[in-house]
C-alpha positions as CSV (number, residue, x, y, z in Angstrom):
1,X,0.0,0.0,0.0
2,X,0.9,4.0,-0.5
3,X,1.7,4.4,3.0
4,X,4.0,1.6,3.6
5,X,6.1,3.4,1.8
6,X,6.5,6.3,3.8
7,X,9.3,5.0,6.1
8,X,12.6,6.0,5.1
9,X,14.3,3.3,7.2
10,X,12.7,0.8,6.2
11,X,12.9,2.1,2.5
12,X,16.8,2.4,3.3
13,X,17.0,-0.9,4.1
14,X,15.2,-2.2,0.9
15,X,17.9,-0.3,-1.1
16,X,20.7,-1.8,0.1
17,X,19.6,-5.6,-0.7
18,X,20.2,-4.5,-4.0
19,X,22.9,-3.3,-3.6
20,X,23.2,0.9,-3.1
21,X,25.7,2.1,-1.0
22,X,24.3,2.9,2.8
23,X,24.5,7.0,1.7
24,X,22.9,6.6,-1.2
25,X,20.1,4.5,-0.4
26,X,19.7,6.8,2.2
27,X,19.0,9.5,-0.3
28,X,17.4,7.6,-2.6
29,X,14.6,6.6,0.5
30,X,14.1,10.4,0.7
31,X,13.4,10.9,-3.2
32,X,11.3,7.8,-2.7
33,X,9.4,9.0,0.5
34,X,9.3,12.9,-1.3
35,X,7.7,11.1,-3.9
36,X,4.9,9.0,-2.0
37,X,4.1,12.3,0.0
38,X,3.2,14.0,-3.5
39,X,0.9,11.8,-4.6
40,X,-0.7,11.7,-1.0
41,X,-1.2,14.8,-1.2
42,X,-3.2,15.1,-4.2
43,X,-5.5,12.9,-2.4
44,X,-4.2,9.4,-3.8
45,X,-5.2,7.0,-1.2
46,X,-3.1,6.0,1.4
47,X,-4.7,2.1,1.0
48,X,-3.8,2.1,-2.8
49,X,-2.1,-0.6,-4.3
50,X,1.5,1.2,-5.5
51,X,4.4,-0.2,-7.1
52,X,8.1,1.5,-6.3
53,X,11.1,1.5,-8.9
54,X,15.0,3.0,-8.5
55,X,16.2,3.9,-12.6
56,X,20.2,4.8,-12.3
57,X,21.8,7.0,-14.6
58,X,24.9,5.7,-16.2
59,X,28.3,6.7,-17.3
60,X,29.6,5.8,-20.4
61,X,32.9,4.8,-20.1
62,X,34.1,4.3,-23.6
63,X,32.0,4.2,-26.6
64,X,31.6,7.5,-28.0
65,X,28.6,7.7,-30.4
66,X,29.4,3.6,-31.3
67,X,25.9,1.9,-30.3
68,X,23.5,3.1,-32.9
69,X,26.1,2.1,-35.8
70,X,26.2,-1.1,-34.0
71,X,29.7,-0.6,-32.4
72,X,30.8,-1.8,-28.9
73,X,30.5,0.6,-25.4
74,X,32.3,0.2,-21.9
75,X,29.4,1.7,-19.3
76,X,28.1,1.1,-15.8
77,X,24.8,1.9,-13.5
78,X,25.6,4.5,-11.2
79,X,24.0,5.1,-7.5
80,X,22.1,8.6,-8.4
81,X,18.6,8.1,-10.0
82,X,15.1,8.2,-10.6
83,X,12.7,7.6,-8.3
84,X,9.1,6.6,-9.4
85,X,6.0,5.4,-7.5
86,X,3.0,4.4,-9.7
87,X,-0.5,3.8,-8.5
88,X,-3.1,1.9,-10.8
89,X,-6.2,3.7,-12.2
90,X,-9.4,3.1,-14.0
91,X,-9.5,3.9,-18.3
92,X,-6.5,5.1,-20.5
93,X,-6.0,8.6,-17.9
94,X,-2.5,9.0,-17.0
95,X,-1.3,11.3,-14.4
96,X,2.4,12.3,-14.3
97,X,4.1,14.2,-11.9
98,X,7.9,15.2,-11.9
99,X,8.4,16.6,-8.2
100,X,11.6,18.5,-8.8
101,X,9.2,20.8,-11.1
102,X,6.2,20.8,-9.4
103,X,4.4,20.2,-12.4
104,X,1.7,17.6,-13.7
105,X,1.2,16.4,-16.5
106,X,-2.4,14.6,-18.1
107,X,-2.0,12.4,-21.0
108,X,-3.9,9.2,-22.4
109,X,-2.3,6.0,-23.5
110,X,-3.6,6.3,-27.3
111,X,-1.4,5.8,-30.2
112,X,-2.4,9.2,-31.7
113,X,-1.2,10.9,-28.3
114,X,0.0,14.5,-28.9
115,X,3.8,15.0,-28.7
116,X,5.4,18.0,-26.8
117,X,9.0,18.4,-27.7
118,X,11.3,20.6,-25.7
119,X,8.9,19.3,-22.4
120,X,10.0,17.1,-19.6
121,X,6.8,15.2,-20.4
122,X,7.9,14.2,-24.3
123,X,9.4,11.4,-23.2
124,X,6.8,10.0,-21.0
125,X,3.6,10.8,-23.5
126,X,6.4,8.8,-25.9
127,X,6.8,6.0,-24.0
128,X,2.5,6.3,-23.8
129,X,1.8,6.8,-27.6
130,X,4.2,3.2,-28.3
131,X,2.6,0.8,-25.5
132,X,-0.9,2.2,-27.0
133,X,0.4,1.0,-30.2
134,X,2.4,-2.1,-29.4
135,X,0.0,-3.0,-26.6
136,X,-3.3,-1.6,-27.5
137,X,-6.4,-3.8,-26.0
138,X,-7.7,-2.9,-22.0
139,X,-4.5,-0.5,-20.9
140,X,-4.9,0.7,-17.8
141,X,-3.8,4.3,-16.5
142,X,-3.4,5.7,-12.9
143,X,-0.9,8.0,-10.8
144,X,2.8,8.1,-11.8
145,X,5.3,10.8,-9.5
146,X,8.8,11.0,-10.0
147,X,11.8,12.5,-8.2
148,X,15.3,12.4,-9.5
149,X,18.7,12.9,-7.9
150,X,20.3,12.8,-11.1
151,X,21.7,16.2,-12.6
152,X,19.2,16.8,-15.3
153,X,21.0,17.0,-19.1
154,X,24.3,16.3,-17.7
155,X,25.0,13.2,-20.3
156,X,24.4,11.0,-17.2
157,X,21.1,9.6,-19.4
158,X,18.3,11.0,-17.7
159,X,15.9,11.2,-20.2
160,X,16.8,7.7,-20.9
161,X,15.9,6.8,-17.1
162,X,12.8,8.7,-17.6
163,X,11.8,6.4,-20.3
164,X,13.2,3.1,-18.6
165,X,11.1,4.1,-15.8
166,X,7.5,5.0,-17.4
167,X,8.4,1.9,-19.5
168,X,8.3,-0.3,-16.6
169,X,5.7,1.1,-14.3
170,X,3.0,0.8,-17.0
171,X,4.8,-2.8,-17.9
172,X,4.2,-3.7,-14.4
173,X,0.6,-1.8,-14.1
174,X,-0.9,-3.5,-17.1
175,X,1.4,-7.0,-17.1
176,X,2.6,-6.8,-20.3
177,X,5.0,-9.1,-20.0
178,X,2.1,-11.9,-20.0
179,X,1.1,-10.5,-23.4
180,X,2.0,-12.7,-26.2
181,X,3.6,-9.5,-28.0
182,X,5.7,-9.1,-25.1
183,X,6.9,-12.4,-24.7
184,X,7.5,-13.6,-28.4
185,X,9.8,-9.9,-28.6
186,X,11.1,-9.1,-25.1
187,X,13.3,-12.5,-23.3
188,X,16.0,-10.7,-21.9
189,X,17.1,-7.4,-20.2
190,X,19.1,-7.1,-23.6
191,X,16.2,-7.4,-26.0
192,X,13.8,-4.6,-23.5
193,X,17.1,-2.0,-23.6
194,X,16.8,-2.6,-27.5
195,X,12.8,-2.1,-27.4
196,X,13.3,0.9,-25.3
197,X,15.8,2.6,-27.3
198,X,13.7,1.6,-30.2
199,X,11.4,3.4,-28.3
200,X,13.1,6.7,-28.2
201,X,14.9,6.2,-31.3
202,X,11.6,5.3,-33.3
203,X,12.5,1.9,-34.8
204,X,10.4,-1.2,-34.5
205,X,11.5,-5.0,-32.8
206,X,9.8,-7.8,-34.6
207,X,6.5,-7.6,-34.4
208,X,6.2,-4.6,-32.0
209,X,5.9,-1.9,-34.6
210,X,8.4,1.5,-34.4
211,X,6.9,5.1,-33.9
212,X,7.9,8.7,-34.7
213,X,10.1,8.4,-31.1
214,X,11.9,11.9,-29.3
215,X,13.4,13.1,-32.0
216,X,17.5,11.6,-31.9
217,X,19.1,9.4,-34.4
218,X,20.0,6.9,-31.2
219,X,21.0,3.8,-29.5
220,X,20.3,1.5,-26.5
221,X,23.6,1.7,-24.8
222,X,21.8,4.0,-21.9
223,X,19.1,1.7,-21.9
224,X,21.0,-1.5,-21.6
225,X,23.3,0.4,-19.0
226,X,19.8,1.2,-17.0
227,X,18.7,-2.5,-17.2
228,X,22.0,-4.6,-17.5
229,X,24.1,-2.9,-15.0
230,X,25.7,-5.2,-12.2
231,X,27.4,-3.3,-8.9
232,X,30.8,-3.2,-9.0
233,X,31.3,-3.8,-12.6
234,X,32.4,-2.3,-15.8
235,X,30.3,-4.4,-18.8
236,X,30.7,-3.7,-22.3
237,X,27.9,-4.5,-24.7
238,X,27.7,-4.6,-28.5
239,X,24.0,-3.5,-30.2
240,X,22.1,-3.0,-32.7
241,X,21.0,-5.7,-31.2
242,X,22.2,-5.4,-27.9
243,X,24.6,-7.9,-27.1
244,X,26.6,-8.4,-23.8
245,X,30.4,-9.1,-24.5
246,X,32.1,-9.1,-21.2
247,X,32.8,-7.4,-17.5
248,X,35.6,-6.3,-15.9
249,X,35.7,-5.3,-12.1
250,X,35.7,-1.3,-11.1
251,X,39.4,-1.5,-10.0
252,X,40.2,-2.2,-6.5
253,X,40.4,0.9,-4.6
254,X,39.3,3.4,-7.3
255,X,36.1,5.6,-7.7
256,X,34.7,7.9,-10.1
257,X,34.9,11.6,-9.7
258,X,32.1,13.1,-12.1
259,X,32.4,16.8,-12.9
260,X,29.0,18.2,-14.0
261,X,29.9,21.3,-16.3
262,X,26.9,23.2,-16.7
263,X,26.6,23.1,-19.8
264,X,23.1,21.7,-20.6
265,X,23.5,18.9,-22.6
266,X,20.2,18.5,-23.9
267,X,18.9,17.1,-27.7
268,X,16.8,20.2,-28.7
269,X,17.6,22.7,-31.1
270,X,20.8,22.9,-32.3
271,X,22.4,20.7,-30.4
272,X,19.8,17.7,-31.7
273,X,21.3,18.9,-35.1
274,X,24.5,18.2,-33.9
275,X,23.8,14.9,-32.5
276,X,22.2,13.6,-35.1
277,X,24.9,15.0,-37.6
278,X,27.1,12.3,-35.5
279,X,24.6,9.7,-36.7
280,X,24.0,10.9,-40.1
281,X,27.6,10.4,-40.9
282,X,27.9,7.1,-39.7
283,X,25.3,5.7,-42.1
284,X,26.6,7.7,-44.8
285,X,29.9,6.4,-44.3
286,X,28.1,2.3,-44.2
287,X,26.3,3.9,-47.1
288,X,29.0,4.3,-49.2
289,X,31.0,1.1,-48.5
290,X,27.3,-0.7,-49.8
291,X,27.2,1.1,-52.7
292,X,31.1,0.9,-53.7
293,X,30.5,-3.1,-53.1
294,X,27.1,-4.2,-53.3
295,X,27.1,-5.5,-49.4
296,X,24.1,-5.7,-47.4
297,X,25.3,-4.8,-44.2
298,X,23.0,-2.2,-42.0
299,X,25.5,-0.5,-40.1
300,X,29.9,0.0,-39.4
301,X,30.0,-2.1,-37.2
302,X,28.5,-5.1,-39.5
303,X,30.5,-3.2,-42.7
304,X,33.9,-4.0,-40.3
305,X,32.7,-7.3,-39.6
306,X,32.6,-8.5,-43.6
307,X,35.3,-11.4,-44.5
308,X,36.2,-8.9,-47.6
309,X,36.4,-5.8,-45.7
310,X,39.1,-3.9,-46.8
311,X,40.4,-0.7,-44.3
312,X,42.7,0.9,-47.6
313,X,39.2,0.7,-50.0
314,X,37.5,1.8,-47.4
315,X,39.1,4.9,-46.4
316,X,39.9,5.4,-50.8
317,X,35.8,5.8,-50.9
318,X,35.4,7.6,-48.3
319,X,37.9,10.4,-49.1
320,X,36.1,10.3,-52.4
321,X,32.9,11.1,-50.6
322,X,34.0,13.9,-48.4
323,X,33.1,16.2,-51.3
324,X,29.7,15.5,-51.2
325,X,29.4,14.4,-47.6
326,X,32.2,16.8,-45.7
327,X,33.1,14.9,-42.0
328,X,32.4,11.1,-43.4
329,X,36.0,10.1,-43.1
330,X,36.5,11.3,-39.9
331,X,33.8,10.2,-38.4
332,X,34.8,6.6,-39.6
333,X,38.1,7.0,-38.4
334,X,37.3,7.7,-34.9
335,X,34.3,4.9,-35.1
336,X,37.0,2.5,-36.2
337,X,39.5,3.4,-33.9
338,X,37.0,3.6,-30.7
339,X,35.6,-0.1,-31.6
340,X,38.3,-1.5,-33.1
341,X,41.2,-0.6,-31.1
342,X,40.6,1.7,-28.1
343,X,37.7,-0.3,-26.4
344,X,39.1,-4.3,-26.7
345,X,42.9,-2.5,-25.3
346,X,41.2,-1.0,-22.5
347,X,39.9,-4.4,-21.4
348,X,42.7,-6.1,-21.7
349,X,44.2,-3.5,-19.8
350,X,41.5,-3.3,-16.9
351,X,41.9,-7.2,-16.7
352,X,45.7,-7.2,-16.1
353,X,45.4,-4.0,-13.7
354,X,47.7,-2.0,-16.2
355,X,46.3,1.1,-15.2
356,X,48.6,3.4,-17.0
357,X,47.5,1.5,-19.9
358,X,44.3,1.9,-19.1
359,X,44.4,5.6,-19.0
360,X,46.5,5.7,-22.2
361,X,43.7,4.3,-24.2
362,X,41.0,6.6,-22.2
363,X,43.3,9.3,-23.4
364,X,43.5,8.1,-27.2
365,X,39.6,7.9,-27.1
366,X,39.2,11.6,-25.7
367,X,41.4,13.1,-28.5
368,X,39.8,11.6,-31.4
369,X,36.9,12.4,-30.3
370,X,37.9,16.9,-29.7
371,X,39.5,16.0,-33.2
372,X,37.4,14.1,-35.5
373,X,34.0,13.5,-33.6
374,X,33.4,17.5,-33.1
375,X,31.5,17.0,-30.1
376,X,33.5,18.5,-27.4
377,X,33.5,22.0,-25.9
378,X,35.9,24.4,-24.3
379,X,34.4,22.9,-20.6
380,X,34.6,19.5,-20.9
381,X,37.9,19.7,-22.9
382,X,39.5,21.6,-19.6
383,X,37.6,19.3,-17.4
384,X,39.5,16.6,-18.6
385,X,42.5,18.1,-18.6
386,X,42.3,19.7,-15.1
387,X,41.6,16.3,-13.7
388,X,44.8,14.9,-15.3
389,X,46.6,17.4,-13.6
390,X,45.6,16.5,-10.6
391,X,46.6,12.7,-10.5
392,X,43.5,11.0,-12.1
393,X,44.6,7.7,-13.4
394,X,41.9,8.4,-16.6
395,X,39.5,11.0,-17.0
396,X,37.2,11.6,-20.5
397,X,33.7,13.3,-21.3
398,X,30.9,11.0,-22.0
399,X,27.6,10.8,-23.2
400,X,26.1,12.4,-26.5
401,X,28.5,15.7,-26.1
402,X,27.8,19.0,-27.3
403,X,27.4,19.5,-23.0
404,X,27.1,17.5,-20.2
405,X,30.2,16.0,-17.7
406,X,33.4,14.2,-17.3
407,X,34.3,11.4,-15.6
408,X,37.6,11.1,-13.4
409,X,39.0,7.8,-12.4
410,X,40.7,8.6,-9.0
411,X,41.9,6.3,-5.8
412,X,39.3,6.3,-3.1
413,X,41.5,7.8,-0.3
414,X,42.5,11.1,-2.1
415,X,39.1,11.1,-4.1
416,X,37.6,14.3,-1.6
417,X,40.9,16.3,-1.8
418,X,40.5,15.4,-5.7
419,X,37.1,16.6,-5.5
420,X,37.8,19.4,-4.3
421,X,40.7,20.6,-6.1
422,X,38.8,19.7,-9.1
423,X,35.4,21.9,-8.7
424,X,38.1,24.5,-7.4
425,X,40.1,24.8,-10.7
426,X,37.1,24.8,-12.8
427,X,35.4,27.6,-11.0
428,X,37.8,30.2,-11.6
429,X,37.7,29.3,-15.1
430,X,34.5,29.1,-15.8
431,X,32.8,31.3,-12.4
432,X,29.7,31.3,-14.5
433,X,28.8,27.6,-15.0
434,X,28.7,27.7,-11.3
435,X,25.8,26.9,-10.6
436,X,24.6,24.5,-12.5
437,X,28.5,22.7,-12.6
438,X,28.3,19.9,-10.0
439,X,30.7,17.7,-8.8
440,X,30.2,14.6,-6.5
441,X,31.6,11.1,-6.1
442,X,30.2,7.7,-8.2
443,X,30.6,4.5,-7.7
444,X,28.8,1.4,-10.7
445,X,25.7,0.1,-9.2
446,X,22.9,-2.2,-9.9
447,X,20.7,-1.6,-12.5
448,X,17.1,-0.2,-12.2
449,X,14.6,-2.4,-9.8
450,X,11.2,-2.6,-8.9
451,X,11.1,-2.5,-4.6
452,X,7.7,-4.9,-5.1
453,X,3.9,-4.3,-5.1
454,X,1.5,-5.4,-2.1
């Protein structure tokens, strides 16, 4: 019931069987309880039947723009989130609330549901408009509240978490996953990440038919991330379709230092341009390899993959291209060397505990992508640098770009002095990106969770 979850201890506790760190499930039971008390308070029952979820964000360790060309990407769950509580309802009504605005939103769960672009509620009444259309016989609505302790557009995929989360609370309210639909399409946590990115990204899986989605030429790395995440761990996934590869252990004694740089990182406007460019270019560049040769193959990844694959032809077509398509060799060259090269050395590399290896390959990753994938700014660029400077084994932007943060790899007992140093340095530069700029300690966590239903 509503009110049972009201008690942050007890909520506390719940958190930490899967695995949260005591501070952070400690926070998390606040957004939680902040979250119950909202809905109480516009007169849910207390008696209602509710069902409670945790949806990480996640940091993208390697795998710069990779996933939706089909490429490889090195990412983890991390211990800040989004909290949801959903109550059932009568009919197709959906209320939404997003605490941290202190704003509702009404939608319906119809395929033909109006879109709002630009609005914190685009990718809920998205996530609606594809269950009414994949799912589409007695839906049920209700109550759904949110709270997030995630930095909003920081490249820490909370928009992704948004639509992980609606996702799964109307999964859960209407049993989807008894539907034939569901089950013929969705066996794994891999194959729902690749519906759910389908989701924002517009495509269809099997039978469960693709939709005009949010608006970005994506992937399902953030959404496998969300949903395949283990505490602890570093996994690296291949897509398009989603496809796990192999884990590696955090290193021993190491956390992440995250540097937020308030630069809003989010896919509107020119910036969605920009992001999509990144994708445009990588189907060009498959594009022209197909027509050069005649191949089938959808994206890179599956062009590198050919037994006649040839890097020399490839990069002779490709420079013949650029006149036509200006960028389409670079952006191949720092696909190729991210997947190829940069991504399978870093493993090897986390696995031996060659940590100046490690860091080299972080490194090499970073500067392709300032040089050829263009989606770096002045910020990030000196975030990363800064937090060289100041003894960080590794340190690289992540996420779409264009915005958004920088992850430091740093040892656990000089991590606050790090921290501090760090947020310190950036401030004079950049005195106003402070605030927003944040700048707080991570470690990989589990992947998002439903606390039950009574």
């Amino acid at each position: 019931m509503l009110h049972k979850l009201t008690n942050a201890t007890l909520m506390t506790h719940s958190l930490r069987a899967y695995g949260l760190s005591h501070l952070e499930a400690q926070r998390q039971a606040d957004c939680l309880v902040r979250t119950v008390q909202a809905l109480l308070d516009q007169g849910v029952p207390a008696t209602a039947t509710a069902l409670a979820y945790f949806v990480p964000g996640r940091i993208e360790v390697l795998g710069k723009h990779t996933d939706y060309a089909g490429g490889r990407s090195l990412t983890c769950a991390v211990e800040r989130g989004i909290c949801i509580i959903a109550v059932p309802g009568d009919g197709h009504s959906l209320h939404v609330t997003a605490i941290d605005k202190g704003e509702t939103a009404r939608l319906s769960l119809e395929a033909d549901l109006e879109q709002q672009p630009g609005h914190w509620s685009h990718y809920a009444r998205t996530v609606a408009r594809r269950v009414a259309r994949n799912f589409p016989d007695d839906l049920r609505g209700g109550h759904i509240a949110l709270a997030s302790t995630l930095p909003e557009a920081s490249g820490m995929s909370s928009s992704s978490a948004l639509v992980v989360g609606f996702f799964l609370a109307l999964r859960d309210i209407n049993n989807l996953d008894a539907r034939h639909a569901y089950k013929e399409n969705i066996q794994t946590c891999e194959d729902l990440a690749h519906y759910l990115g389908g989701i924002e990204g517009g495509w269809s899986i099997g039978m469960l038919a693709g939709d005009q989605g949010v608006g970005t030429f994506g992937g399902s790395e953030d959404h496998t991330a969300i949903l395949c995440s283990e505490p602890g761990q570093l996994r690296c996934y291949r897509y398009a379709p989603t496809r796990f590869e192999r884990a590696v252990p955090m290193p021993e004694g190491y956390v992440f230092a995250i540097g937020v740089s308030g630069v809003v990182a989010e896919k509107t406007g020119a910036v969605l341009a920009s992001y999509n460019r990144a994708a445009q270019l990588a189907t060009a560049a498959s594009e022209v390899w197909r027509g050069a040769t005649g191949s089938t193959a959808p994206h890179l990844a599956a062009v590198l993959a050919e037994p006649d694959f040839d890097l020399a032809e490839m990069r002779y077509l490709l420079r013949r291209a650029e006149a036509s398509v200006p960028g389409v060799l670079d952006r191949f060259e720092q696909f190729y060397l991210e997947d190829q090269h940069v991504i399978p050395t870093a493993l090897k590399s986390l696995a031996t505990g060659d940590m100046d290896a490690f860091g080299a390959c972080v490194a090499q990753s970073q500067e392709v992508a300032e040089r050829w994938l263009g989606n770096q700014i002045p910020e990030t660029m000196s975030l990363v640098r800064e937090a060289k400077a100041l003894g960080a084994v590794a340190a690289s932007a992540f996420g779409a770009g264009f915005g958004g943060a920088v992850w430091a790899m740093v040892r656990a007992e000089e991590a606050a002095a790090f921290l501090e140093s760090w947020e310190a340095s950036y401030g004079r530069q950049y005195a106003h990106r402070m605030p927003p700029a944040a700048f707080f300690l991570e470690r990989p966590g589990p992947a998002a969770f439903a606390l039950g239903s009574d």
